[in-house]
SEROKOL-497552 format. One record per atom (N, C-alpha, C): residue number from 0; residue in one letter; atom name; x, y, z. Coordinates in Angstrom, 1 decimal. Atoms other than C-alpha are relative to their C-alpha. Last residue first. Example, Ala and Ser with C-alpha at 12.3 -4.5 7.8 and 13.67 -1.06 7.14 Angstrom:
<atoms>
    n  res  atom      c1      c2      c3
    1    S     N    -0.9    -1.1     0.0
    1    S    CA    13.7    -1.1     7.1
    1    S     C    -0.8     1.1     0.8
    0    A     N     0.9    -1.2     0.0
    0    A    CA    12.3    -4.5     7.8
    0    A     C     0.9     1.2     0.0
</atoms>
This chain:
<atoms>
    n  res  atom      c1      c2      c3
  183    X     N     1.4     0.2    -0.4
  183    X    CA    95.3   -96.4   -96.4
  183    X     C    -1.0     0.2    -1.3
  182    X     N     1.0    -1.3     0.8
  182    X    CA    99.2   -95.8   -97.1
  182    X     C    -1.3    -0.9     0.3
  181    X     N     0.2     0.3     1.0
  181    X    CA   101.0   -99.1   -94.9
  181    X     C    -1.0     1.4    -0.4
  180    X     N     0.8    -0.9     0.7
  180    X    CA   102.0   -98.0   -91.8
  180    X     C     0.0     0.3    -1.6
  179    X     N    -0.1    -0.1     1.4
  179    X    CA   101.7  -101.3   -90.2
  179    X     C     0.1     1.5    -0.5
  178    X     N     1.5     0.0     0.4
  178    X    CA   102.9  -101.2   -86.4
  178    X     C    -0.1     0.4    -1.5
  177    X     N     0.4    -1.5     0.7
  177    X    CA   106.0  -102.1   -85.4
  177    X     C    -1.4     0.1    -0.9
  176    X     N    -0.3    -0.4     1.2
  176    X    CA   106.2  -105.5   -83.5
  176    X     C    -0.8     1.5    -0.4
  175    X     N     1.2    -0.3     0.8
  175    X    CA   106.3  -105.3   -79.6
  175    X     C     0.3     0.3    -1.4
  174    X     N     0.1     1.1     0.1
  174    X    CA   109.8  -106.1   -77.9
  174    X     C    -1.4    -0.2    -1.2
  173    X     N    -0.5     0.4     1.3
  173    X    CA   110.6  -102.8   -77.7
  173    X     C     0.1    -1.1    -0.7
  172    X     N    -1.1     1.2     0.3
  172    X    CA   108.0  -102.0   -75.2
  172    X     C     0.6    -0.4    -1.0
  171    X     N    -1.1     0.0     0.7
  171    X    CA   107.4   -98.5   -74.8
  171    X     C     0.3    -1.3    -0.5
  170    X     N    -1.1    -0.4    -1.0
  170    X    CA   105.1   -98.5   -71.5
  170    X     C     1.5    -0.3    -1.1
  169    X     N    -0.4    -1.2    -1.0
  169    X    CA   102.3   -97.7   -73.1
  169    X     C     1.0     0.0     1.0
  168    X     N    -0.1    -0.8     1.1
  168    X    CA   102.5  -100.4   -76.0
  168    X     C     0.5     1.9     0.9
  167    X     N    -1.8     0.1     0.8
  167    X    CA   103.2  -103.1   -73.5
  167    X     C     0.1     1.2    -1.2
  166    X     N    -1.0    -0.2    -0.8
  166    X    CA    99.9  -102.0   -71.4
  166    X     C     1.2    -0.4    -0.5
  165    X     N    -0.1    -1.2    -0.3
  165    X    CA    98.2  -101.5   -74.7
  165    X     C     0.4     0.3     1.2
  164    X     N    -0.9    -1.3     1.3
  164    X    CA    99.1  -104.6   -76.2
  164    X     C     0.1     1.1     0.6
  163    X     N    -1.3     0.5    -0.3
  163    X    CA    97.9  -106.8   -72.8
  163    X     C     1.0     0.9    -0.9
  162    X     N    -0.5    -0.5    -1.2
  162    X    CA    94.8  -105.2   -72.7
  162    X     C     1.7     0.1     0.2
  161    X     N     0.1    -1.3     0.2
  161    X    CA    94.2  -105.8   -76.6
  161    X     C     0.6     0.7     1.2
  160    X     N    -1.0    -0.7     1.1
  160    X    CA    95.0  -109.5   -76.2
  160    X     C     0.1     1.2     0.0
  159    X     N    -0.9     0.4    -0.5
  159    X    CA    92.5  -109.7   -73.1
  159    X     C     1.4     0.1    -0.7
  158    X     N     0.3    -1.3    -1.0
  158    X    CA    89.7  -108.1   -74.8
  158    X     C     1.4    -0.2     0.4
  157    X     N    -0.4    -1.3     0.1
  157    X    CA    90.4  -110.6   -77.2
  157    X     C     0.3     1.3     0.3
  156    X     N    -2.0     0.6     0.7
  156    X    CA    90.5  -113.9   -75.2
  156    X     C     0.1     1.6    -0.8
  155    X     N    -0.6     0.0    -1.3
  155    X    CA    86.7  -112.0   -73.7
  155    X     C     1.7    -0.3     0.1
  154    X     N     0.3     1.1    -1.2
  154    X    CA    85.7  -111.8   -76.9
  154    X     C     1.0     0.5     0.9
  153    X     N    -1.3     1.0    -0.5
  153    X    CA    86.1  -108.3   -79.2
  153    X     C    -0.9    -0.8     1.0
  152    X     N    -1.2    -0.7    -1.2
  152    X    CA    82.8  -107.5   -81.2
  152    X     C     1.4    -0.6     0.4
  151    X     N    -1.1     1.3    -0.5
  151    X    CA    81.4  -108.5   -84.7
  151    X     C     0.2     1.1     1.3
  150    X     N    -0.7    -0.9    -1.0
  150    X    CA    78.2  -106.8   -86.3
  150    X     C     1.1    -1.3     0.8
  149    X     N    -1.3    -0.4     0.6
  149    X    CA    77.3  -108.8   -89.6
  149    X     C     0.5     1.4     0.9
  148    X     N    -0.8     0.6     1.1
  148    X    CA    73.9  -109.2   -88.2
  148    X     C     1.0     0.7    -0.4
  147    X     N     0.2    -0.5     1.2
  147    X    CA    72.5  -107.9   -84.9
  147    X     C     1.2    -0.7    -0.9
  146    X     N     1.2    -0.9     0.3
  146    X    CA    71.5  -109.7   -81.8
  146    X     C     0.5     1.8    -1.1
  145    X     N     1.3     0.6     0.4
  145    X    CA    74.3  -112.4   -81.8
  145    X     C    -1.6     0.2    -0.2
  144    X     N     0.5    -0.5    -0.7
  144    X    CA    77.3  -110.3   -82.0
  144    X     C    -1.9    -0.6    -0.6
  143    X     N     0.9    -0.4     0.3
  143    X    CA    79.5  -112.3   -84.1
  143    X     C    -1.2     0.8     0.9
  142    X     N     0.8     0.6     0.6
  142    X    CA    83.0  -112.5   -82.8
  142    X     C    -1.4     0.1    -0.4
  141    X     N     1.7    -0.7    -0.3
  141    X    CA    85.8  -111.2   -81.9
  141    X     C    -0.6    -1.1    -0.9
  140    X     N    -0.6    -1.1    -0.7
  140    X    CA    89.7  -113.0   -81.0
  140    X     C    -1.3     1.0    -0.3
  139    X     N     0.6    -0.6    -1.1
  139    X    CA    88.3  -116.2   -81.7
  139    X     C     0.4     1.2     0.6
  138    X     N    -1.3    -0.1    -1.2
  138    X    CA    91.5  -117.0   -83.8
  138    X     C    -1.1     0.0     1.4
  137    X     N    -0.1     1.5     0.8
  137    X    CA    89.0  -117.6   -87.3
  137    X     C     0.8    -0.4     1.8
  136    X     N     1.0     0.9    -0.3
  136    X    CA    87.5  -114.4   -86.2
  136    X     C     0.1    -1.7    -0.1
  135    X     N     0.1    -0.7    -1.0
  135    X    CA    90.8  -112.2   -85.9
  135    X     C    -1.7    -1.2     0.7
  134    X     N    -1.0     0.8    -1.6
  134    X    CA    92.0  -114.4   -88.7
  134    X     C    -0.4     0.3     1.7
  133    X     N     0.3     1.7     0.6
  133    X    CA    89.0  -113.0   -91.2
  133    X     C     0.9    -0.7     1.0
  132    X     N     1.2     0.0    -1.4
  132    X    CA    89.3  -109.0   -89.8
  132    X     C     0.2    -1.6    -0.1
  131    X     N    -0.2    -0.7    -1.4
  131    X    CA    92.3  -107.9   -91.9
  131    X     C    -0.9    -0.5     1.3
  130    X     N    -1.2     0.6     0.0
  130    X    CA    91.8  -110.4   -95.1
  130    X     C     0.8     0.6     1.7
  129    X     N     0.6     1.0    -0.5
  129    X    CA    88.0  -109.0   -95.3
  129    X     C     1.6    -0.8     0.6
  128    X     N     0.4     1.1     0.5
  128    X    CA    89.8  -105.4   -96.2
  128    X     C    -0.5    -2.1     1.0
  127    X     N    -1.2     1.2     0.5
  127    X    CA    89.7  -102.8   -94.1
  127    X     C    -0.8    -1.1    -0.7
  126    X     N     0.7     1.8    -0.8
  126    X    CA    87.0   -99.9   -93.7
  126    X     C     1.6    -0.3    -0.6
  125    X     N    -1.2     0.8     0.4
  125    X    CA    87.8   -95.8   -93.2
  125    X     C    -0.2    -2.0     0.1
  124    X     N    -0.1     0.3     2.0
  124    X    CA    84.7   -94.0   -93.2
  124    X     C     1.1    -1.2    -0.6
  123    X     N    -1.2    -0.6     0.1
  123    X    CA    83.8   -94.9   -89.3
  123    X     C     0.1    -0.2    -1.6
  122    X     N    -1.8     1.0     1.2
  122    X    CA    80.8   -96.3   -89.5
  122    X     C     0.7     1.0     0.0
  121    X     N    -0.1    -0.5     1.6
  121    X    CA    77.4   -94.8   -86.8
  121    X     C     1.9    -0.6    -0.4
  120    X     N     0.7     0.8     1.3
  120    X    CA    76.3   -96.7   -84.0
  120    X     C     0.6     0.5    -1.4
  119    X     N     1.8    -0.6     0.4
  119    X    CA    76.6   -93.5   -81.2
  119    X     C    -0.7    -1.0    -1.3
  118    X     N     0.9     0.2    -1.0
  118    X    CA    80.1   -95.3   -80.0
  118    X     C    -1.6     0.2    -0.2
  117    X     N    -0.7    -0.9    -0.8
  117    X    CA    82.0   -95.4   -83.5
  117    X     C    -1.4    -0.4     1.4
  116    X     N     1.3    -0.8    -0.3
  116    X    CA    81.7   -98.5   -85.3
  116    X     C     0.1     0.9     0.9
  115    X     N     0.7    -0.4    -1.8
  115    X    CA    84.5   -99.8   -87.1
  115    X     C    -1.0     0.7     0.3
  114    X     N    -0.2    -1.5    -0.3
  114    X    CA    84.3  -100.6   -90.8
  114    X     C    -0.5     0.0     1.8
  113    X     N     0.7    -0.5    -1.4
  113    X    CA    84.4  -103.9   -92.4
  113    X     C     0.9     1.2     0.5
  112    X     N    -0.8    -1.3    -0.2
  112    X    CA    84.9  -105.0   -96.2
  112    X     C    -0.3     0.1     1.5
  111    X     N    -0.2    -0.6    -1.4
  111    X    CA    83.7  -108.2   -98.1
  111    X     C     0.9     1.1     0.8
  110    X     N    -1.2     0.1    -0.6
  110    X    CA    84.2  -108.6  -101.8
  110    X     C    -0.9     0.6     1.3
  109    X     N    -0.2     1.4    -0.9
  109    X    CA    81.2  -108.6  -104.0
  109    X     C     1.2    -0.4     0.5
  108    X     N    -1.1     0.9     1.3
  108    X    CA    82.1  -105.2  -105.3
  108    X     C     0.0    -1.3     0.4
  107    X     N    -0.5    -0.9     0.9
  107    X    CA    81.0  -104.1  -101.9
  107    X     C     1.4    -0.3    -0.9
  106    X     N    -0.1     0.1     1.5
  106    X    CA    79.6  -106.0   -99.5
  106    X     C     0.1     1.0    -0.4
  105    X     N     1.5    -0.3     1.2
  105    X    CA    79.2  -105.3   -95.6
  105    X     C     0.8    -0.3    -1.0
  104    X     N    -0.4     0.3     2.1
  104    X    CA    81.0  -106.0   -92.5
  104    X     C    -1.2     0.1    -0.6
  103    X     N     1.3     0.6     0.6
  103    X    CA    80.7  -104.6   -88.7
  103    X     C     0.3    -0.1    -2.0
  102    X     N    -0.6     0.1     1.4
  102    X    CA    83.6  -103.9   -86.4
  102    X     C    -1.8    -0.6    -0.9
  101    X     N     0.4     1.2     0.7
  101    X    CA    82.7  -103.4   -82.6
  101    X     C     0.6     0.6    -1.4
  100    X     N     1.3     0.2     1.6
  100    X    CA    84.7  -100.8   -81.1
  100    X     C    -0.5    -0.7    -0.2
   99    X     N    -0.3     0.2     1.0
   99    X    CA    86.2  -101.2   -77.4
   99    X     C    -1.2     0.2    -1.2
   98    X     N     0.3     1.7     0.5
   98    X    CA    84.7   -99.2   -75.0
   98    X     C     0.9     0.1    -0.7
   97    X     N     0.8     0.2     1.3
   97    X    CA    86.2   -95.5   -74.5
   97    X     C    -0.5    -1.6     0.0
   96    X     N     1.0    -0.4     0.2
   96    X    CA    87.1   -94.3   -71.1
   96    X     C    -1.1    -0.5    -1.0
   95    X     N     0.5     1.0     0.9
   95    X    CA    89.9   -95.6   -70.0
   95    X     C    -1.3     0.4    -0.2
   94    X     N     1.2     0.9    -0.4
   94    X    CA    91.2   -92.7   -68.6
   94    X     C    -0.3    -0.6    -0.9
   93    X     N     0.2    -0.5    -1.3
   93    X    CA    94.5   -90.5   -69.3
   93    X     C    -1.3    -1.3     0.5
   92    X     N     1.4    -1.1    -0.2
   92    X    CA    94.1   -91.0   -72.9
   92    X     C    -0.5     0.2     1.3
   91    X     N    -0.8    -1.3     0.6
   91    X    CA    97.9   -92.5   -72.9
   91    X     C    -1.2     1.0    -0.3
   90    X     N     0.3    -1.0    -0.9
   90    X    CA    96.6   -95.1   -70.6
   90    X     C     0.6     1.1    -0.8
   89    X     N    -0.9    -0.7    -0.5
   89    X    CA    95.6   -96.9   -73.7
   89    X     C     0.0     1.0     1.2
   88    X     N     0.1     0.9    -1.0
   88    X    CA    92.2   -99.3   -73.6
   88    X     C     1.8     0.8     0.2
   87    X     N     0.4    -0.4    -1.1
   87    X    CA    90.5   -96.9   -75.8
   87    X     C     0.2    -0.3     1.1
   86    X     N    -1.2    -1.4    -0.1
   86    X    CA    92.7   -97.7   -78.9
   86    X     C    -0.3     0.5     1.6
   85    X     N     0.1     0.4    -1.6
   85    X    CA    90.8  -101.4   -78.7
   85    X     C     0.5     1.9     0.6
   84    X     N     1.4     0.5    -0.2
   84    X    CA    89.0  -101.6   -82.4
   84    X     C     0.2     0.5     2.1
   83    X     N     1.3    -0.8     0.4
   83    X    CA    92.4  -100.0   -83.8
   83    X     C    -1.4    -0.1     0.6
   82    X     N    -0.3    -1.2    -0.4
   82    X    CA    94.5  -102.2   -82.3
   82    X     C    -1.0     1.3    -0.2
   81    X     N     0.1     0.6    -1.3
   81    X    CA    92.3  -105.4   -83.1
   81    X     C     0.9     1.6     0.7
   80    X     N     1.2    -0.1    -0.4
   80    X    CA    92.7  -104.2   -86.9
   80    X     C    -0.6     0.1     1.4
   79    X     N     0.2    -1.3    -0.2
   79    X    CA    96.5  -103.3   -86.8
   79    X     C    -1.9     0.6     0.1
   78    X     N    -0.3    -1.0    -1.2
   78    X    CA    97.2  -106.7   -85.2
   78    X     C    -0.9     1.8    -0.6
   77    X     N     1.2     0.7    -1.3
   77    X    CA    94.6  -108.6   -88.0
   77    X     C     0.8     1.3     1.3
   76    X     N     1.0    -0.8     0.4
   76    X    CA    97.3  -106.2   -90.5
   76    X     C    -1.4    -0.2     0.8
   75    X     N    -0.1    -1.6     0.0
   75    X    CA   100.1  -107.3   -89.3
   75    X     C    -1.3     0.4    -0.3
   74    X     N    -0.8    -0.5     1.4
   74    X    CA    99.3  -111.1   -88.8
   74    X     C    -0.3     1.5     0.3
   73    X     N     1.1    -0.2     1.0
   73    X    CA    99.1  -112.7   -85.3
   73    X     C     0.4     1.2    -1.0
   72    X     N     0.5     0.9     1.3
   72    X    CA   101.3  -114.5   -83.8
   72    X     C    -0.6     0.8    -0.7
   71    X     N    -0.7     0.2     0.9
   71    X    CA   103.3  -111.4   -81.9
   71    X     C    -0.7    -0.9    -1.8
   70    X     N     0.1    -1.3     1.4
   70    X    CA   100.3  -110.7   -80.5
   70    X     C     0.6     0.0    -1.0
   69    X     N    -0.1    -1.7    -0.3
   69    X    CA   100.3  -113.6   -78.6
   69    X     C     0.2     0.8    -1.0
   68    X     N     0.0    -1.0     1.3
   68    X    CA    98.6  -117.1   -78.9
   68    X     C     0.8     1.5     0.9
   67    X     N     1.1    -1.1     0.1
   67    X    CA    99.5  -119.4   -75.8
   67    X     C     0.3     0.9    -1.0
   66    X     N     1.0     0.9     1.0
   66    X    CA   102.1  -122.7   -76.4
   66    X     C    -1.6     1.1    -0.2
   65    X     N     1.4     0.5    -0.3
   65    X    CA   105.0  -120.5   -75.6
   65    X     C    -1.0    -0.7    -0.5
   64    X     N     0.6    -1.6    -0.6
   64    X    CA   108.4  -120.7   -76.1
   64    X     C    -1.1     0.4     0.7
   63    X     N     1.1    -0.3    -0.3
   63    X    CA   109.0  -124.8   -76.9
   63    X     C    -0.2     1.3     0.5
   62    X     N     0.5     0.1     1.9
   62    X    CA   112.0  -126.7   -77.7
   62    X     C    -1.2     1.4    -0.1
   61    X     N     1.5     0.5     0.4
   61    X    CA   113.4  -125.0   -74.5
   61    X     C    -0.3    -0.1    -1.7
   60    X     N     1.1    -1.2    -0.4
   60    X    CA   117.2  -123.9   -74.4
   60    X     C    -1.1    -1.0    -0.1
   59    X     N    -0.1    -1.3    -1.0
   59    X    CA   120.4  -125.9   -73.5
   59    X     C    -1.4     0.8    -0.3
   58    X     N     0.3    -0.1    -1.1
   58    X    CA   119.2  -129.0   -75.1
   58    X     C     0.1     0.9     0.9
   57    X     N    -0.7     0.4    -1.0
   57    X    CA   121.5  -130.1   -77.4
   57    X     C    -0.7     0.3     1.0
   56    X     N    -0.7     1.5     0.4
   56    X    CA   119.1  -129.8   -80.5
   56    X     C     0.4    -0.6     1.3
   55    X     N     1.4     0.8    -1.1
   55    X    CA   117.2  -126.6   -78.3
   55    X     C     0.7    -1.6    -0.9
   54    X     N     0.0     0.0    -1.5
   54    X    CA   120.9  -125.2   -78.7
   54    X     C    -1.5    -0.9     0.1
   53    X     N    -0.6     0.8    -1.1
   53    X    CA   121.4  -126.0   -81.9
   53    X     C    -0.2    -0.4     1.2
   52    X     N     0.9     1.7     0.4
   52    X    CA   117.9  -124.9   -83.3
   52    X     C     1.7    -0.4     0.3
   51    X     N     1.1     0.8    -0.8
   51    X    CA   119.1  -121.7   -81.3
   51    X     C    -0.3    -1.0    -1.1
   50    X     N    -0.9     0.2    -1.4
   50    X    CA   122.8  -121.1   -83.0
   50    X     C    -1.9    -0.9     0.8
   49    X     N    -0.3     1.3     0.2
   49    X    CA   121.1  -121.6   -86.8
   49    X     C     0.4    -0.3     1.8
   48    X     N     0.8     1.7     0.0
   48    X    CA   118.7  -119.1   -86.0
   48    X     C     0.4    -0.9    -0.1
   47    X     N     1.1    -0.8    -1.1
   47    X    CA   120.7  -115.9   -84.7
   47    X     C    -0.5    -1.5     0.1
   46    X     N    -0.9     0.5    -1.2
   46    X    CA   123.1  -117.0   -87.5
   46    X     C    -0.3    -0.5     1.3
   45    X     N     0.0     1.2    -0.1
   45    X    CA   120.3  -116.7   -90.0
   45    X     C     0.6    -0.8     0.7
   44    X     N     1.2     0.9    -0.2
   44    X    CA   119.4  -113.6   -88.8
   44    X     C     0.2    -1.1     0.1
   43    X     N     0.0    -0.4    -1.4
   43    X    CA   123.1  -112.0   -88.6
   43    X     C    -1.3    -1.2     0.7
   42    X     N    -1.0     1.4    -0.6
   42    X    CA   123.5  -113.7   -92.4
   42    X     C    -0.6     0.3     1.6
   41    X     N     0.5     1.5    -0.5
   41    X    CA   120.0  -111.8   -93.0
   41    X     C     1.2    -0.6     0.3
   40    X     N     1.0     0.4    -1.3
   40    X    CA   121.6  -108.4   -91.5
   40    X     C    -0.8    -1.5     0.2
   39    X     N    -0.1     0.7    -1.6
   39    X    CA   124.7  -108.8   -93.1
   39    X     C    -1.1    -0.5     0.8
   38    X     N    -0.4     1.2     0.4
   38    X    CA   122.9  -109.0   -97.0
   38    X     C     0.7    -0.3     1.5
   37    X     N     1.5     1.4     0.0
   37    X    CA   120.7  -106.1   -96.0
   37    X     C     1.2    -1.7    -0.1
   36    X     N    -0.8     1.3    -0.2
   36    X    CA   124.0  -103.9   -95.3
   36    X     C    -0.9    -1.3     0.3
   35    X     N     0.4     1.3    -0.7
   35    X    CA   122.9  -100.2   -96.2
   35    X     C     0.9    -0.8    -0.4
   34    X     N    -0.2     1.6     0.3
   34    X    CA   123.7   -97.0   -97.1
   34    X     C    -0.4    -1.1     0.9
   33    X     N    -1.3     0.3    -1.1
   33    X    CA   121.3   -94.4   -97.1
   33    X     C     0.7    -1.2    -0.6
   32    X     N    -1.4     0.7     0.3
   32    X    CA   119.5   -93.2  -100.5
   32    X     C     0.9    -0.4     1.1
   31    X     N    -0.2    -1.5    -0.5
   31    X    CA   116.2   -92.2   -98.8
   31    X     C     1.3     0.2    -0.6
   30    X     N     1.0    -1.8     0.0
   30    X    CA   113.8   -94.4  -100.6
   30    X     C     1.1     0.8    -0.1
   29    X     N    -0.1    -0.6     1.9
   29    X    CA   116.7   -97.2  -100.9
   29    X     C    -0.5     1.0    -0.3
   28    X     N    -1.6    -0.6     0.8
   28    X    CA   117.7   -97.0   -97.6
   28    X     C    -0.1     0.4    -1.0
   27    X     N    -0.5    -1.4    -0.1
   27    X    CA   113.8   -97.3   -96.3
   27    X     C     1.5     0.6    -0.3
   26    X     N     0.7    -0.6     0.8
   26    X    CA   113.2  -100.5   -98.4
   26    X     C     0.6     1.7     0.4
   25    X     N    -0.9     0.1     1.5
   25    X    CA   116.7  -102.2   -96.8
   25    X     C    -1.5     1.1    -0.9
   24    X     N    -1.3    -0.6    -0.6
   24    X    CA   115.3  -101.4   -92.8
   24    X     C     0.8     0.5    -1.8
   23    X     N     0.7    -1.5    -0.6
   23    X    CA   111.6  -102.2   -93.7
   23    X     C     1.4     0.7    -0.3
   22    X     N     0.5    -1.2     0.9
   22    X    CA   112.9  -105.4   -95.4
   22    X     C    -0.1     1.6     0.2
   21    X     N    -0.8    -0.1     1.5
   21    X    CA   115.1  -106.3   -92.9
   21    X     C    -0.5     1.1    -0.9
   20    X     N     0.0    -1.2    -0.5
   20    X    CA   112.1  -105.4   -90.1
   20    X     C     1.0     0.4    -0.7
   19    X     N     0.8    -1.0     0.4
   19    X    CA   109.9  -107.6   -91.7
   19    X     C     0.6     1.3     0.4
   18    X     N    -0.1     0.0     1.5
   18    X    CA   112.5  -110.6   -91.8
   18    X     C    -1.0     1.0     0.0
   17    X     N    -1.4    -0.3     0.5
   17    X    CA   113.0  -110.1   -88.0
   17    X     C    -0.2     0.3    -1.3
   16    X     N     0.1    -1.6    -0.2
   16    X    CA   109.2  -109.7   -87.6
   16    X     C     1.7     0.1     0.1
   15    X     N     0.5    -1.0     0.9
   15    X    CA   109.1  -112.9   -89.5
   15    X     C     0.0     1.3     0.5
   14    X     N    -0.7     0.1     1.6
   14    X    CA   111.6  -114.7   -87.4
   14    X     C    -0.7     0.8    -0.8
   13    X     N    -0.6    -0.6    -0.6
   13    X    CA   109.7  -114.0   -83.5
   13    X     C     0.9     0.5    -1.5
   12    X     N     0.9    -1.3    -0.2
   12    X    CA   106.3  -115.0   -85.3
   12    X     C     1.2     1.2     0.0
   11    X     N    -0.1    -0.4     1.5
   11    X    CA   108.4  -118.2   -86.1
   11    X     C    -0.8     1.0    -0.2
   10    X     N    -1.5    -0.2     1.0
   10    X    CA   109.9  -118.7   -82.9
   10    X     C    -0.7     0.7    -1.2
    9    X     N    -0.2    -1.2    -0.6
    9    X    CA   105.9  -117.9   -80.9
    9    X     C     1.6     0.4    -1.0
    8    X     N     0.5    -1.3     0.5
    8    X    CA   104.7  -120.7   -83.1
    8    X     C     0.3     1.6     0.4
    7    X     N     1.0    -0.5    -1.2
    7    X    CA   107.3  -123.4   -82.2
    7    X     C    -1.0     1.6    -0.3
    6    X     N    -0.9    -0.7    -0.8
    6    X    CA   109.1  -124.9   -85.3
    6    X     C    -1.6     0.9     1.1
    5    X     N     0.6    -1.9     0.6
    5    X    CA   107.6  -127.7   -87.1
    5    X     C     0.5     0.4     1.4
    4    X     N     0.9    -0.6    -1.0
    4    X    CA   109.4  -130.9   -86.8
    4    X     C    -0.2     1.3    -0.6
    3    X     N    -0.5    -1.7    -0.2
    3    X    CA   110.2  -132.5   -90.2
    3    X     C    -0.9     0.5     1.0
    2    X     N     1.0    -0.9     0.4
    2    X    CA   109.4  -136.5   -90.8
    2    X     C     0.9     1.9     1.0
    1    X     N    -0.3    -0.2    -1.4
    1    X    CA   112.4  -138.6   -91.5
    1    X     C    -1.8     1.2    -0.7
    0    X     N    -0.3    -1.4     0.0
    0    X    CA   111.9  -140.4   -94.8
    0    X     C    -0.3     0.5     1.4
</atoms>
């Protein structure tokens, strides 16, 4: 049996925020009654994908995108965490002014939960679930702050992810996946 190459992690980051933007695109018709054409847009998709796994078949393009994490990889809800933690790194507040947040977890309902920390130490009311922060630390992207417990900051690789969002975020880029706005 042949064995099955796996597809390059930046491709398949690049695929799900196509298939997330389907959905988005076919959920908001139905809300609002527009018409739609979900059934073009995956052929368009799958078209999109059958032509490149030709082309890196024959050669004309790179097997390979990139081999470094980017935003793209990482899950909607880790991005909308790591956004959130960094918001201070926008030039759209005129100065960089704010640190980034730390994030600090606690129990409740034996389930894990974490709540940003605003500058004076004190929790933001709004926490995320363990499933939002858990990749962000599993990725190195923060990590445990080793003079207090269950306090996490961004690393140096995350600081650097966050920089990089919020100069692509402040200059429009359309390239950047849409942000969750999942009800809270």
């Amino acid at each position: 049996m042949a064995k099955r190459k796996s597809i390059d992690p930046q491709r398949r980051a690049e695929f799900r925020e196509i298939a997330r933007e389907i959905i988005r695109e076919d959920r908001a018709a139905k809300k609002y009654g527009y018409s739609q054409n979900t059934i073009g847009a995956i052929e368009r998709a799958l078209k999109s994908a059958f032509l490149d796994g030709r082309a890196i078949g024959s050669g004309e393009i790179p097997d390979s995108i990139n081999s470094n994490l980017t935003w793209e990889q990482l899950p909607p809800r880790a991005r909308d965490t790591l956004s959130s933690m960094s918001f201070g790194f926008s030039a759209r507040l005129n100065e960089k002014t704010y640190p980034p947040s730390a994030i600090r977890r606690f129990l409740t309902d034996g389930k894990y939960r974490w709540r940003t920390e605003a500058l004076d130490g004190s929790l933001h009311d709004h926490s995320v679930a363990d499933g939002s922060v858990r990749p962000l630390v599993k990725l190195g992207l923060i990590a445990e702050d080793p003079s207090a417990d269950n306090r996490f900051e961004l690393t140096t690789p995350g600081i650097e992810h966050c920089e990089d969002y919020w100069r692509r975020s402040d200059f429009d880029d359309p390239t950047l996946p849409k942000i969750s706005l999942r009800p809270t």
